[in-house]
C-alpha positions as MATLAB code, in Angstrom:
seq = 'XXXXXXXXXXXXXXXXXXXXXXXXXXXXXXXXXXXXXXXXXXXXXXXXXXXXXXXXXXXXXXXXXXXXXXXXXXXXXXXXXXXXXXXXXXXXXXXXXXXXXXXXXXXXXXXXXXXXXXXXXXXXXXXXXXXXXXXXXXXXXXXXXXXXXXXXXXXXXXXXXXXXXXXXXXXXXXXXXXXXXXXXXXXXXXXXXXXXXXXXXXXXXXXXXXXXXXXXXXXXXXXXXXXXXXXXXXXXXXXXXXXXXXXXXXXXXXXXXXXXXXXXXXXXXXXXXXXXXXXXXXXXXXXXXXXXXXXXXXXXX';
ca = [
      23.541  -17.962   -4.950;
      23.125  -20.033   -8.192;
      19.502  -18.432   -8.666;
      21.473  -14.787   -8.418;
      24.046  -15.485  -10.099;
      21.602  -16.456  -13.050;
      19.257  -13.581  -12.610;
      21.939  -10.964  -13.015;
      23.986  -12.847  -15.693;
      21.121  -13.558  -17.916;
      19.704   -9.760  -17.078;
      16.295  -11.358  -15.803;
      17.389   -9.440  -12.675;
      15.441   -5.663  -12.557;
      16.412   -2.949  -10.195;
      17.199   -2.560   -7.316;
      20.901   -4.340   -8.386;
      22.417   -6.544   -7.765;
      20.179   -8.778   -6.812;
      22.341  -10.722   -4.430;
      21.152  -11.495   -0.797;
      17.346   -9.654   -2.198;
      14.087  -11.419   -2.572;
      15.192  -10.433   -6.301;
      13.319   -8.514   -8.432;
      12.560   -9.833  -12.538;
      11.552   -8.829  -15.271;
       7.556   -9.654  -15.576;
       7.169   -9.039  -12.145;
       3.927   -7.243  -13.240;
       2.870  -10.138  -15.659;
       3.396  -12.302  -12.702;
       1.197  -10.167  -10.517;
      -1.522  -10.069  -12.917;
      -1.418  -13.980  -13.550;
      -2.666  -13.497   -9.056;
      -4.921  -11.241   -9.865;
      -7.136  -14.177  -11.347;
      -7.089  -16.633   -8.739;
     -10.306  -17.139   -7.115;
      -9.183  -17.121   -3.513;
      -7.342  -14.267   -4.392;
     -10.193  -12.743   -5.689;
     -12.206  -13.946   -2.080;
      -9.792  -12.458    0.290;
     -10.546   -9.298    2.084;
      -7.288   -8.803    3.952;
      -3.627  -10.027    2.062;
      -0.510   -9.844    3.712;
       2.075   -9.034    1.147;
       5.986   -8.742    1.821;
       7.872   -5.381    1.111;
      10.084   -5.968   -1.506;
      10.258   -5.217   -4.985;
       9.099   -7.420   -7.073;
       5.614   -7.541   -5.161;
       5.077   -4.067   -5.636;
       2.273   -4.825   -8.371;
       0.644   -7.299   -5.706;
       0.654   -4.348   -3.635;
      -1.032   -2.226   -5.995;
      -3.759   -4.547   -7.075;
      -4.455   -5.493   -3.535;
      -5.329   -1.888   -3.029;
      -6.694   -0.771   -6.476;
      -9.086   -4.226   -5.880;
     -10.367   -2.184   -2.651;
      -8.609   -5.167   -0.610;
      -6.959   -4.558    2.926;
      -3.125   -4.725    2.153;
      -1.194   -5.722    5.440;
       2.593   -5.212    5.038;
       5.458   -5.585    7.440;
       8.228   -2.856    8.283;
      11.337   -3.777    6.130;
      13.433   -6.484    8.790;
      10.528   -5.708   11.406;
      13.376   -3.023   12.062;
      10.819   -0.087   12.975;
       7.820   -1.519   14.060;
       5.998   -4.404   13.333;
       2.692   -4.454   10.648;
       0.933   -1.877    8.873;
      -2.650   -1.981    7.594;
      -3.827    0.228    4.299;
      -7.079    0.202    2.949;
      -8.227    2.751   -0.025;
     -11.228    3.542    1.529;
      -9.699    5.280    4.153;
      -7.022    7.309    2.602;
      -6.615   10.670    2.845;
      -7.802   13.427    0.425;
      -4.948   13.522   -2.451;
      -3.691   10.112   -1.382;
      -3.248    7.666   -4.239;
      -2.652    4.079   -4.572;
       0.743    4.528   -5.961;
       1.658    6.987   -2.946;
       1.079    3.730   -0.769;
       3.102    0.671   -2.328;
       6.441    1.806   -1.164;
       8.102    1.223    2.174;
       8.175    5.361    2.216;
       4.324    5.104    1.402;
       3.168    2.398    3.888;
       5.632    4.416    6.961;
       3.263    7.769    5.765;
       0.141    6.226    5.320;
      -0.733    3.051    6.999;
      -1.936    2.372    9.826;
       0.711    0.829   12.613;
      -0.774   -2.770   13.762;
      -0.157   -3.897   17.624;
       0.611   -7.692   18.285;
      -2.961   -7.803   20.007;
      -4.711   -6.151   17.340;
      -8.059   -8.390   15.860;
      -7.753   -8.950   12.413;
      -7.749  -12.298    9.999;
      -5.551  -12.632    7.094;
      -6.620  -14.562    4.373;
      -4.382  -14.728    2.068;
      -0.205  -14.275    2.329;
       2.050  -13.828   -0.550;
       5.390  -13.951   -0.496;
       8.752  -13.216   -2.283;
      11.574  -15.855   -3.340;
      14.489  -16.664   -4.505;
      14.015  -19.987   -5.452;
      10.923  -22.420   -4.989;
       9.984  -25.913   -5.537;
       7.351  -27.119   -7.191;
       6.118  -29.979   -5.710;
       6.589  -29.562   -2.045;
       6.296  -25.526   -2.393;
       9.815  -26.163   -0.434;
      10.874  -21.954   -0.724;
      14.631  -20.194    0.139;
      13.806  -16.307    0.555;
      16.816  -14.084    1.169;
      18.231  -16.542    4.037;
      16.876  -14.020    6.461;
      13.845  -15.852    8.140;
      11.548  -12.491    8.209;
       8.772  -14.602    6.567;
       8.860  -17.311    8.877;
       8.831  -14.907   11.825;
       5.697  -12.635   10.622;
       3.903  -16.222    9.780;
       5.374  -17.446   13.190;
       3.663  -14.312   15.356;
       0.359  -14.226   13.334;
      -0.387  -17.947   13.292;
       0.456  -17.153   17.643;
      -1.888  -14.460   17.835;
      -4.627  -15.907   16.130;
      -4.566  -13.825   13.094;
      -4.355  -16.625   10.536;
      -5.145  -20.144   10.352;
      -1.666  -22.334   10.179;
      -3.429  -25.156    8.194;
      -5.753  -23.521    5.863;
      -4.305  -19.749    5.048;
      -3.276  -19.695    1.399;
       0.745  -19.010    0.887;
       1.596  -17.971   -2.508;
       4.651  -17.017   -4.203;
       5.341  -14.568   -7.526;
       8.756  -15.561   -9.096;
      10.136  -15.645  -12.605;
      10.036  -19.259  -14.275;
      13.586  -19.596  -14.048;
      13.248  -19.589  -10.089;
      11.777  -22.741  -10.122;
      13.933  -25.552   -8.680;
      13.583  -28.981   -8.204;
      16.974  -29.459   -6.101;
      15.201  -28.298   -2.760;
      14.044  -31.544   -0.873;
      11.250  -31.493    1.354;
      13.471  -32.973    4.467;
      15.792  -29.809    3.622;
      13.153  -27.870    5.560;
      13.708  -26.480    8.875;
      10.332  -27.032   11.336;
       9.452  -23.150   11.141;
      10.084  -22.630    7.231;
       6.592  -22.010    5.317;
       6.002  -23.813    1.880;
       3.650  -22.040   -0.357;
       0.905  -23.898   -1.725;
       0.666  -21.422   -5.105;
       3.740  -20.225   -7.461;
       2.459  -17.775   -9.862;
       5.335  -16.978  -12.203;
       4.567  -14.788  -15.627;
       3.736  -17.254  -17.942;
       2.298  -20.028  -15.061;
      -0.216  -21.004  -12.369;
       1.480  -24.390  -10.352;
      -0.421  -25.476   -7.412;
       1.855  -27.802   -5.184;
       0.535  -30.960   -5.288;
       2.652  -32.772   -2.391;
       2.761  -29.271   -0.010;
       5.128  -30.027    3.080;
       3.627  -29.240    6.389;
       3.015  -25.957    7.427;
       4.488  -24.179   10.798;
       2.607  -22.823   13.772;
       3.732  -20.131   16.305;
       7.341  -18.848   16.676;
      10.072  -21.560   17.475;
      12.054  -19.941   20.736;
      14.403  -22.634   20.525;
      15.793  -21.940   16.766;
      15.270  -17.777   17.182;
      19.272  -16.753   18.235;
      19.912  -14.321   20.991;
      21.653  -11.790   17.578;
      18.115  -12.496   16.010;
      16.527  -11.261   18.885;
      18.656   -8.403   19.354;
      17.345   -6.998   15.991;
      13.195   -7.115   16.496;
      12.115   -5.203   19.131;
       8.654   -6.987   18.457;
       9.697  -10.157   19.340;
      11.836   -9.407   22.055;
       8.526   -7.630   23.719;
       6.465  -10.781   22.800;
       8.877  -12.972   24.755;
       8.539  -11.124   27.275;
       5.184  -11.016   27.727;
       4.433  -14.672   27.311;
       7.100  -15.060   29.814;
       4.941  -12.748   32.211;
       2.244  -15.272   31.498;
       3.266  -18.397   31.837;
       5.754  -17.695   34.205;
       8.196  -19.718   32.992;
      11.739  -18.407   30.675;
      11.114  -19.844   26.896;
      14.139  -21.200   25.254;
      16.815  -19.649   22.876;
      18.368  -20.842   19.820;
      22.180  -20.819   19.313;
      24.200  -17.891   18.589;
      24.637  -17.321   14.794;
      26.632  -15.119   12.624;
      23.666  -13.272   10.902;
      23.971  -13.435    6.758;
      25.103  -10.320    5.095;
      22.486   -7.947    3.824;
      22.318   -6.712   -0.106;
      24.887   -4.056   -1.312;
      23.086   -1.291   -2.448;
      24.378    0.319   -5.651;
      26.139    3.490   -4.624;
      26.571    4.968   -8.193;
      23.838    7.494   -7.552;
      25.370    8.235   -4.556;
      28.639    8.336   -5.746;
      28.140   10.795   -8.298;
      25.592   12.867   -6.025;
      29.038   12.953   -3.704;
      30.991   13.975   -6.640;
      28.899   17.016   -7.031;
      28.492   17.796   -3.464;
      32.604   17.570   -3.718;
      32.646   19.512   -6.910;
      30.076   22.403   -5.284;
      32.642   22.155   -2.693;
      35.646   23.463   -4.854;
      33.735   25.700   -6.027;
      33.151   27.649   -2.984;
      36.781   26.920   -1.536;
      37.620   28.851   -5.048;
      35.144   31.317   -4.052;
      36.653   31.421   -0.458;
      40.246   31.546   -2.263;
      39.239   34.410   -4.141;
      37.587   36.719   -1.399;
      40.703   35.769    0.226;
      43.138   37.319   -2.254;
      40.586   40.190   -2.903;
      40.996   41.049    0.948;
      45.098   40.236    0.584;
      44.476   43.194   -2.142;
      42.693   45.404    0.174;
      45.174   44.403    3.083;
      48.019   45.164    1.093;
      47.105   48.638   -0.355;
      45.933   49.708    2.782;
      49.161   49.066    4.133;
      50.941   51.103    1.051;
      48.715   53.900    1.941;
      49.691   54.084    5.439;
      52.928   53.726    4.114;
      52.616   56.903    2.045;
      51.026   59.031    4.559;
];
């Protein structure tokens, strides 16, 4: 909340606002980007999974515009579970900016099974805070990271000890207030922070997680991922044994989204709507006219 609150109230915070309960984004989100754009192992990978949000929207881009595969989750795992997106196969018309949006990815990636073959080799991530020493990170409080690096490390599609995590953030994300006992055994530490100004490779990196822990994922966590309800499941088949659950938890709140647009696109629609009950008013005194000289015709006759 401190990291928020300083975002907005110094107006480092960028659309979409606030930036409360986001990863957020910042101003030099791009700069940021760019400053990833010359790592070498960036430069290596063939296949980088990059969150949805915001400010990684340029990481997005250059993943693609590089010729890279860009693997992307559905927002909250809500609708599915990956999507791949290459350039080389898009469709005629299709551009790279079509393609960085959650809209984009839906429309024009390809959906990714939990037993497809594939190797990341790269993953970057958005924060709200990191440290830089133990690349200790606190996202939106949601866990979606740790779940996506939980089921790929599982299924074999990257390597728990040697895949590259890396963060963008502005510099005034960085924290040295997280210790490294603070982490939980399935939060990820990055091992790069890449800010707009900076390059900061964690030199004392806590350990990194492997596979999905059953026994911290609650039963309302659960409820919301179809993905990993059906992965339970089918270890379950497997081994033949029931895998543990976590406690039940009260899930944290999710970001307000500004409703001014839609406020004032409700004021018109309300607006458009006098207008026609006007309209309706009127045709409705023009037929009282009709109605009444009718009647003082008849009258007449």
């Amino acid at each position: 909340k401190r990291i928020w609150d300083h975002l907005e109230e110094a107006n480092i915070a960028r659309p979409p606002r606030p930036v409360h309960h986001r990863i957020p984004n910042f101003d030099g989100a791009s700069s940021a980007a760019d400053r990833l754009g010359t790592l070498p192992e960036f430069r290596a990978a063939k296949t980088v999974k990059v969150n949805p949000d915001t400010p990684q929207k340029a990481v997005r881009q250059m993943v693609l515009t590089l010729g890279k595969t860009l693997l992307t989750p559905q927002p909250r795992l809500r609708t599915g579970f990956f999507s791949t997106l290459s350039q080389a196969t898009f469709p005629t018309g299709v551009t790279v900016a079509d393609c960085v949006t959650s809209k984009g990815v839906a429309k024009h990636g390809t959906p990714v099974s939990l037993y497809d073959n594939y190797t990341v080799d790269m993953v970057v991530v958005g924060s709200t805070a990191v440290c830089p020493t133990t690349g200790a990170r606190v996202g939106k409080g949601e866990g979606f990271a740790e779940l996506e690096w939980g089921i790929l490390s599982l299924q074999g599609n990257l390597n728990a000890t040697t895949t590259l995590v890396v963060t963008t953030i502005h510099d005034d994300q960085i924290v040295n207030d997280i210790p490294k006992g603070a982490l939980t055994k399935h939060d990820v530490p990055v091992d790069i922070i890449v800010t707009p100004t900076q390059i900061i490779r964690v030199p004392d990196r806590a350990p990194k997680p492997s596979g999905v822990y059953w026994d911290l994922l609650s039963p309302q966590k659960l409820a919301q991922i179809k993905v990993l309800r059906d992965l339970k499941l089918d270890l379950e088949g497997t081994l033949g044994v029931s895998l543990p659950s976590g406690p039940d938890e009260v899930l944290p709140p999710t970001a307000v989204r500004n409703s001014k647009r839609q406020s004032k696109k409700g004021q018109g629609k309300s607006k458009k709507g006098e207008g026609k009950s006007k309209k309706g008013q009127g045709t409705s005194k023009k037929g009282e006219g009709k109605k009444g000289n009718s009647a003082k015709k008849h009258k007449e006759e």
